[in-house]
DSSP file (Angstrom, degrees, kcal/mol; ACC not computed):
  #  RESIDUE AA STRUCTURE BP1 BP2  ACC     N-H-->O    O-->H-N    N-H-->O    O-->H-N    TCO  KAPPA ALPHA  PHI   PSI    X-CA   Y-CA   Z-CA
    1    1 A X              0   0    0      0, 0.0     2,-0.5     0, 0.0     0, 0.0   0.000 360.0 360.0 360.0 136.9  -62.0   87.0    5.0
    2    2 A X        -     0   0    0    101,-0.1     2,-0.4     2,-0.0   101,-0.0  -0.864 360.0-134.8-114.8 140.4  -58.9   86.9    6.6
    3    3 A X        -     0   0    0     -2,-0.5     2,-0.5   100,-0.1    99,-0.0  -0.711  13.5-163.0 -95.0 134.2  -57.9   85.3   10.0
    4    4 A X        -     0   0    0     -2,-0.4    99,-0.7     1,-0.0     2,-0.2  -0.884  24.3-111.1-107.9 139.2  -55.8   87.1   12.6
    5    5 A X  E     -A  102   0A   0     -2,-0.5    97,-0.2    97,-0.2     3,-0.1  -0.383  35.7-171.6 -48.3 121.6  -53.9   85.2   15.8
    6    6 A X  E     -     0   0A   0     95,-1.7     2,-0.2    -2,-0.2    96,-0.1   0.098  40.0 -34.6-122.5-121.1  -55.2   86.0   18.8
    7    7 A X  E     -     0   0A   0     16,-0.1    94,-1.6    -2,-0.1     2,-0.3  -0.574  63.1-166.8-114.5 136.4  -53.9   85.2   22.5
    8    8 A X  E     +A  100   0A   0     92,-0.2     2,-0.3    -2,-0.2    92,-0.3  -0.802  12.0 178.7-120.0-170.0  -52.2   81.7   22.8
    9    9 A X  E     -A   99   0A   0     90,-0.8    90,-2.1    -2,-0.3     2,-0.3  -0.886  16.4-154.3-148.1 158.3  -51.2   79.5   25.7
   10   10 A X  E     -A   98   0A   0     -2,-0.3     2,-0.3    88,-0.3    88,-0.2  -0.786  29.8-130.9-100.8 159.8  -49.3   75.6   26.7
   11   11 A X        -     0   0    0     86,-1.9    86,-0.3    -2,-0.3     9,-0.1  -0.728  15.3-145.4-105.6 166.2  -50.2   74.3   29.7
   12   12 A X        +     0   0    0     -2,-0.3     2,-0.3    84,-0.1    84,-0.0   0.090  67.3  57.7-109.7   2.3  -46.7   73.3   31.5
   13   13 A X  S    S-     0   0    0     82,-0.1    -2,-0.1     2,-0.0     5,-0.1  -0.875  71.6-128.3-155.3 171.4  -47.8   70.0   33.5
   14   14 A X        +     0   0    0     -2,-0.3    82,-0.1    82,-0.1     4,-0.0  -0.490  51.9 154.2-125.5  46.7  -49.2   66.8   33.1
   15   15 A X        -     0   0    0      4,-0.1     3,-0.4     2,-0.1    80,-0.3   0.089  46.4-100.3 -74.8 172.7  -52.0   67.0   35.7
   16   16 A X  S    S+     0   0    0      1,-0.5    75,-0.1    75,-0.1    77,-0.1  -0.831 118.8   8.7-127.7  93.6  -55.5   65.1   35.9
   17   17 A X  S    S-     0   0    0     73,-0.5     2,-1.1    -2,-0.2    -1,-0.5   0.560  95.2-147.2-172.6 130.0  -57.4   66.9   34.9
   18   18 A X  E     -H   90   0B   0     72,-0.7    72,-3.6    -3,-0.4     2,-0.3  -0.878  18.2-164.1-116.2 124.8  -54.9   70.0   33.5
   19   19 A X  E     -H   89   0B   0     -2,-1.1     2,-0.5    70,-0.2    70,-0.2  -0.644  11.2-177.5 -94.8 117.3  -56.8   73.3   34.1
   20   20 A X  E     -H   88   0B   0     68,-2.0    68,-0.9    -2,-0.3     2,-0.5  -0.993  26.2-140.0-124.7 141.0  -55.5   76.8   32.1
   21   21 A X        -     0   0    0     -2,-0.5     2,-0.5    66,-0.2    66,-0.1  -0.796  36.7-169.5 -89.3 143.1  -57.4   79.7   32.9
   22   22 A X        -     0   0    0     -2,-0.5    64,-1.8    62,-0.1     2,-0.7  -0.942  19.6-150.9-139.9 114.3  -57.4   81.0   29.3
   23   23 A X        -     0   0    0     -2,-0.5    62,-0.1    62,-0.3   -16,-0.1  -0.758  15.2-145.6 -75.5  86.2  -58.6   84.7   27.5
   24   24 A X        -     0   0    0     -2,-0.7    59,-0.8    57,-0.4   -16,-0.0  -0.132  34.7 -94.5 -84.5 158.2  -59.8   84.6   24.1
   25   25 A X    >   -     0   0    0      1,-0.1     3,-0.9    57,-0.1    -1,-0.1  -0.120  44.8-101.1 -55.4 167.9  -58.8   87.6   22.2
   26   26 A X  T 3  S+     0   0    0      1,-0.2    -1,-0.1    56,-0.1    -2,-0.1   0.786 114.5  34.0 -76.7 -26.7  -61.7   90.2   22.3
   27   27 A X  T 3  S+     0   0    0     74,-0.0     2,-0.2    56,-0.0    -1,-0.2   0.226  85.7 153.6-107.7  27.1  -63.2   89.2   18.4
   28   28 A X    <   +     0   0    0     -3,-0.9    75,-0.3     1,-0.2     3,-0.1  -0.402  32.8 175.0 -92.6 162.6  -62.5   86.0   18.4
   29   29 A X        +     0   0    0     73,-1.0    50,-1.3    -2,-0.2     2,-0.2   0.327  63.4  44.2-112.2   2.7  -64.2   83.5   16.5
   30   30 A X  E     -CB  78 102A   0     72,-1.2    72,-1.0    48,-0.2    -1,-0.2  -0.792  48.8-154.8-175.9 121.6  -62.2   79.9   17.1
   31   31 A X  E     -C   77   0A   0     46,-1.0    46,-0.5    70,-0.2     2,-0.2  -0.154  27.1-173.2 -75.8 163.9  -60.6   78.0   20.2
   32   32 A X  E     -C   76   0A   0     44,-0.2    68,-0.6    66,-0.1     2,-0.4  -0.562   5.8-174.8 130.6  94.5  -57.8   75.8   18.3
   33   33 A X  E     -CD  75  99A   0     42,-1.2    42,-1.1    -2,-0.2     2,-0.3  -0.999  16.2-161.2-129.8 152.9  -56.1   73.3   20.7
   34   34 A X  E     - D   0  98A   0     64,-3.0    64,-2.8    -2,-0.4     2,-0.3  -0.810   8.2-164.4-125.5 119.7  -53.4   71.1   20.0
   35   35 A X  E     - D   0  97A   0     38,-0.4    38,-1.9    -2,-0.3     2,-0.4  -0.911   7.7-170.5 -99.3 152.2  -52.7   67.9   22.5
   36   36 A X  E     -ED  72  96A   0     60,-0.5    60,-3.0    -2,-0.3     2,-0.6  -0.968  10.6-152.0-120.1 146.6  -49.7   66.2   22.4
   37   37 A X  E     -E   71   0A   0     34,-3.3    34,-1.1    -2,-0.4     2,-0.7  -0.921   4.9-153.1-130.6 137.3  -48.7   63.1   24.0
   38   38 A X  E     +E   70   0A   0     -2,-0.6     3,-0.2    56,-0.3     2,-0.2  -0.794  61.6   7.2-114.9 102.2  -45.3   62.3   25.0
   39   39 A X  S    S-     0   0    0     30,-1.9     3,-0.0    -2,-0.7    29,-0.0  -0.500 100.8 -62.7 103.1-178.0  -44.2   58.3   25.2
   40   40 A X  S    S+     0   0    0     -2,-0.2     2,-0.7     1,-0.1    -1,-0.1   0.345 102.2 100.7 -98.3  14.1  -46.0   55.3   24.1
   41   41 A X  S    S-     0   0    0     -3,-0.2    -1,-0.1    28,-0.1    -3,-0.1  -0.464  71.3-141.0 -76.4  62.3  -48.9   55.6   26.5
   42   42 A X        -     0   0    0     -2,-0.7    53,-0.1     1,-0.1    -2,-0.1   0.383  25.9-102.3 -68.3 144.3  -51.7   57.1   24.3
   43   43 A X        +     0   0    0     51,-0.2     2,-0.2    50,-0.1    -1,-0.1  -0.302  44.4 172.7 -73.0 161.3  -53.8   59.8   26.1
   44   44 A X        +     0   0    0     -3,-0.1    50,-0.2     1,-0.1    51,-0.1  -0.903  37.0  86.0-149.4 165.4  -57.0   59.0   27.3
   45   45 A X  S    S-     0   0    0     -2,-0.2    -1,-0.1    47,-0.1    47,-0.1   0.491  83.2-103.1 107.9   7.1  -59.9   60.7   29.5
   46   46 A X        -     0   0    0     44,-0.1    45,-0.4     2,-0.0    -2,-0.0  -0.125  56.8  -4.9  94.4-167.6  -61.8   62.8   26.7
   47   47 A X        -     0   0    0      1,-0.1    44,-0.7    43,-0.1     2,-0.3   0.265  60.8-110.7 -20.4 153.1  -62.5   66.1   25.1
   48   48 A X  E     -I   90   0B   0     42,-0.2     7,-1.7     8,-0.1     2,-0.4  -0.676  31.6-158.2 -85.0 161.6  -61.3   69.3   26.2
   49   49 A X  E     -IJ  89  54B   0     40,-1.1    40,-3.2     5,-0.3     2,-0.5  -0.988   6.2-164.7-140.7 107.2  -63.9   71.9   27.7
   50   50 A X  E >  S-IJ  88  53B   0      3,-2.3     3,-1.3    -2,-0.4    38,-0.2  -0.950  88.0  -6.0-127.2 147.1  -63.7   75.9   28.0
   51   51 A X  T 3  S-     0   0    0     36,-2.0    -1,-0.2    -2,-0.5     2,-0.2   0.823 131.7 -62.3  40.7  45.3  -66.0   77.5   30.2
   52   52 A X  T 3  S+     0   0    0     -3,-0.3    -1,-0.3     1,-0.2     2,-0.1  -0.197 106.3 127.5 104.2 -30.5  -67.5   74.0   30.5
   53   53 A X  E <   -J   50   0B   0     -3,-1.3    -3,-2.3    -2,-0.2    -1,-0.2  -0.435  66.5-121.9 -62.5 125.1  -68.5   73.7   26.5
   54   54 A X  E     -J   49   0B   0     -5,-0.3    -5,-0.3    -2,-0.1     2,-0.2  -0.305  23.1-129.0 -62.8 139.6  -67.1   70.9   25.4
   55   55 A X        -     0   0    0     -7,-1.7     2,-0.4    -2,-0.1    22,-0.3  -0.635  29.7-106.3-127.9 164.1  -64.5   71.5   22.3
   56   56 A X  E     -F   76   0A   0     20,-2.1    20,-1.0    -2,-0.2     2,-0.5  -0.590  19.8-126.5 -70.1 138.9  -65.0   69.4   18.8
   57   57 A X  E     -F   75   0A   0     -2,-0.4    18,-0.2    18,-0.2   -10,-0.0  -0.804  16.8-159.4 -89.6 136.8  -62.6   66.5   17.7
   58   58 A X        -     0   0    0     16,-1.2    17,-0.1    -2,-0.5    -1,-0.1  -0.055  27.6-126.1-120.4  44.3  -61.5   67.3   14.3
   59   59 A X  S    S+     0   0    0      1,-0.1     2,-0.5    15,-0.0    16,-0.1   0.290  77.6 116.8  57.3  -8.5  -60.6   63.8   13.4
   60   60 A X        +     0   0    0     14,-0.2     2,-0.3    -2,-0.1    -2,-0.1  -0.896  38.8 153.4-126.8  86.8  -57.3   64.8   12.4
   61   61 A X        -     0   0    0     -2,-0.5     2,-0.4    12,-0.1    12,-0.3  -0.943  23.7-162.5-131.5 151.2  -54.8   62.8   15.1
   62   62 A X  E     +G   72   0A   0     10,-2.0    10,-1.4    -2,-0.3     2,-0.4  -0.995  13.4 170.0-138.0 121.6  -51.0   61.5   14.7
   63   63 A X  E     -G   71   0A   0     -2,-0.4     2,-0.3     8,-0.3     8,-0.3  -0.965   6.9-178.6-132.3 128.9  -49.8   59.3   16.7
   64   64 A X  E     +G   70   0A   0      6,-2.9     2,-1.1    -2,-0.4     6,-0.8  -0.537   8.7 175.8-166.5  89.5  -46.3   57.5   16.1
   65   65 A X        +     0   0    0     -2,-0.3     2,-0.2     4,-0.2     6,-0.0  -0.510  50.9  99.8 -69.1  77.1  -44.9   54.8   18.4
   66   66 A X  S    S-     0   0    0     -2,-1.1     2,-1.0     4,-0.0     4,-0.0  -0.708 103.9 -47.3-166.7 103.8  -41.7   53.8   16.5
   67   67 A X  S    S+     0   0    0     -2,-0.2    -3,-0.0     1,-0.2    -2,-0.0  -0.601 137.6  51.2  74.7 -73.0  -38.4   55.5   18.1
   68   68 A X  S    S-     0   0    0     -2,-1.0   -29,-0.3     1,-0.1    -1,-0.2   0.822  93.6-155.2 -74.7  -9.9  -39.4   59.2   18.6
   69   69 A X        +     0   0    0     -5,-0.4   -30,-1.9     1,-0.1     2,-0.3   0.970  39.3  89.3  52.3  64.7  -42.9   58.2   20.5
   70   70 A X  E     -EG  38  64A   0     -6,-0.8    -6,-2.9   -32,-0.2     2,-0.3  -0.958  40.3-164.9-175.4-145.5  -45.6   60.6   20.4
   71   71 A X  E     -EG  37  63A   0    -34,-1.1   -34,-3.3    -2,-0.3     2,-0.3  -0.942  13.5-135.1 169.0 157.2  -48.9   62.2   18.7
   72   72 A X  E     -EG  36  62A   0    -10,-1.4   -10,-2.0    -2,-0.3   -36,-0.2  -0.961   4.5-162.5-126.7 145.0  -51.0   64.9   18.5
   73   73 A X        -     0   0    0    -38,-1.9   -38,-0.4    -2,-0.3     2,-0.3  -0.518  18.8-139.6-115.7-172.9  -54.9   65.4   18.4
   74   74 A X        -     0   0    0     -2,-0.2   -16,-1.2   -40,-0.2     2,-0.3  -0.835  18.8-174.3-153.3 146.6  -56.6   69.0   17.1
   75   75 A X  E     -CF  33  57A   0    -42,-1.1   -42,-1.2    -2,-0.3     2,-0.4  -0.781   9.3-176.5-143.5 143.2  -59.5   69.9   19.2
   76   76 A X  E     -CF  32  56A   0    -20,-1.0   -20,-2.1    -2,-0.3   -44,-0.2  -0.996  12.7-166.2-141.0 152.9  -61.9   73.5   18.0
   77   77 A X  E     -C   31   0A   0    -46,-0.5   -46,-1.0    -2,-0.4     3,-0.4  -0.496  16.6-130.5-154.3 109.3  -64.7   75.5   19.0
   78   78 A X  E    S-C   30   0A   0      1,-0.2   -48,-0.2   -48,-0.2   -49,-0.1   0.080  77.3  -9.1 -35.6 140.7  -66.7   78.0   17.4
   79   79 A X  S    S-     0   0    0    -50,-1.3    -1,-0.2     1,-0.1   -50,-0.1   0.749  82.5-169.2  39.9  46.6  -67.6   81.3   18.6
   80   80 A X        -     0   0    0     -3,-0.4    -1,-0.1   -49,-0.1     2,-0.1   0.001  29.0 -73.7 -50.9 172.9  -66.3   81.0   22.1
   81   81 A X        -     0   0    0    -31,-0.1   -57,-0.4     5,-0.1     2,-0.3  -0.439  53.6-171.1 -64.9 145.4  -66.8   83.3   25.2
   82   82 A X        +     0   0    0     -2,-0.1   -56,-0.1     1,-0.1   -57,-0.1  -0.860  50.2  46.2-115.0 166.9  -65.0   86.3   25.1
   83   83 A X  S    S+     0   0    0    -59,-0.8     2,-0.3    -2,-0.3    -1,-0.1  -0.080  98.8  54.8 142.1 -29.3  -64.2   89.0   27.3
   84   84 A X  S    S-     0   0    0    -62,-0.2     2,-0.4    -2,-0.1   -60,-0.3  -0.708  88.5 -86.3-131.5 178.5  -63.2   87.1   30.6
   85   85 A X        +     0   0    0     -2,-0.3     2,-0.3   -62,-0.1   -62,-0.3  -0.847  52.8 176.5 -85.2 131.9  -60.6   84.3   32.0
   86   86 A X        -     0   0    0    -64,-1.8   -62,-0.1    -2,-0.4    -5,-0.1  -0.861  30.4-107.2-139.3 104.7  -62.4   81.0   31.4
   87   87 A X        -     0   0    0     -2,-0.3   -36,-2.0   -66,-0.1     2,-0.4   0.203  21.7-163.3  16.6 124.4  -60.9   77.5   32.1
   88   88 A X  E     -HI  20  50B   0    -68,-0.9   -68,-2.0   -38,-0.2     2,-0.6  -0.981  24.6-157.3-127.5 125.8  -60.0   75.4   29.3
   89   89 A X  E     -HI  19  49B   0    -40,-3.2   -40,-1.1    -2,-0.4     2,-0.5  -0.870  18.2-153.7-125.0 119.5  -59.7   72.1   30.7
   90   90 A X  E     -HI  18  48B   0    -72,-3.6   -72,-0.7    -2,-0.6     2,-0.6  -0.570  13.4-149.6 -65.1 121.3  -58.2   69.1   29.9
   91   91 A X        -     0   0    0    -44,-0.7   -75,-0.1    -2,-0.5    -1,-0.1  -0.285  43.8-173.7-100.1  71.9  -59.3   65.8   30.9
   92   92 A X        +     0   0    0     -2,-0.6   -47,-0.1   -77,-0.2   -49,-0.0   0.063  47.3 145.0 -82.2 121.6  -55.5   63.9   31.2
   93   93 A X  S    S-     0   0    0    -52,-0.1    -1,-0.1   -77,-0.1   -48,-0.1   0.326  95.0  -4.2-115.2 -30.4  -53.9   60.8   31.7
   94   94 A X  S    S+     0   0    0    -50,-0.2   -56,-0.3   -52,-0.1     2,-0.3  -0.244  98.9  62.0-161.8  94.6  -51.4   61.7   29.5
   95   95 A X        -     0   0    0    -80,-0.3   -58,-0.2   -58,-0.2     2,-0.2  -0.959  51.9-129.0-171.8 166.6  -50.6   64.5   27.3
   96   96 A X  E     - D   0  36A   0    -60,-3.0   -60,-0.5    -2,-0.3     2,-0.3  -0.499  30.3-150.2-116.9-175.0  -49.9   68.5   27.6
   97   97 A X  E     - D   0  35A   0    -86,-0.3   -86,-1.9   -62,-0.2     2,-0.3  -0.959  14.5-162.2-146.6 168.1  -51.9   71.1   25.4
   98   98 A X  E     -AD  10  34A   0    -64,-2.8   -64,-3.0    -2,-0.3   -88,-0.3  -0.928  15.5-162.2-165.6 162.8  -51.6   74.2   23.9
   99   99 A X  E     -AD   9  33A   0    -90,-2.1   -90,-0.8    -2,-0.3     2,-0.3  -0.574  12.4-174.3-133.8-169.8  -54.1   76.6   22.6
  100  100 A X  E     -A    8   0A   0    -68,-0.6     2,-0.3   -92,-0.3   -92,-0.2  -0.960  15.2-140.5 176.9 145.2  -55.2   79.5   20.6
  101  101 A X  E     -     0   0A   0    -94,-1.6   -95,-1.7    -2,-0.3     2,-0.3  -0.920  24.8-157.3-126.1 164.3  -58.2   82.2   19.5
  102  102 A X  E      AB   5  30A   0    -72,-1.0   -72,-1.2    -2,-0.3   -73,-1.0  -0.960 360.0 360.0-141.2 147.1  -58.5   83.2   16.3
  103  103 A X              0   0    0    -99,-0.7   -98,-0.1   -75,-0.3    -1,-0.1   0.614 360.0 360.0-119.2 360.0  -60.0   86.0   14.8
């Protein structure tokens, strides 16, 4: 089976809570978001959520305070909604996202 790219997005701000209204491609089968955190404050305030669904942690986080400062987490969800714009929402003190559907 082969996976195609479907619609991505970054959010641009460093809000609490930072909200993208987000459109998964029309087949897709997998939410992929990427946090990054920028400086030696590690983010904090929990999970990401589209259309309220709660996303998985996939265990797989880099974080490295010494001279460049920063980290990433990986966030998924299976079989998401399709079809409309639905909120994928961070819940920030400090970090940016970006996201992706896969089909």
């Amino acid at each position: 089976m082969a996976w195609t790219l479907g619609t991505t997005a970054t959010s641009a701000y460093n809000n609490t809570p930072d909200t993208v209204s987000f459109t998964c491609s029309a087949t897709a089968k997998l939410i992929v978001v990427s946090v990054w955190i920028n400086g030696t404050t590690a983010r904090a305030g929990g999970v990401p959520t589209y259309n309220g669904i709660p996303l998985t942690d996939s265990g797989q986080a880099f974080v490295f305070y010494a001279g460049g400062e920063g980290g990433t987490s990986l966030f998924y969800l299976t079989d998401p909604s399709t079809g409309s714009a639905f909120d994928l929402v961070l819940p920030n003190t400090n970090g940016v996202f970006g996201m992706m559907s896969i089909a």
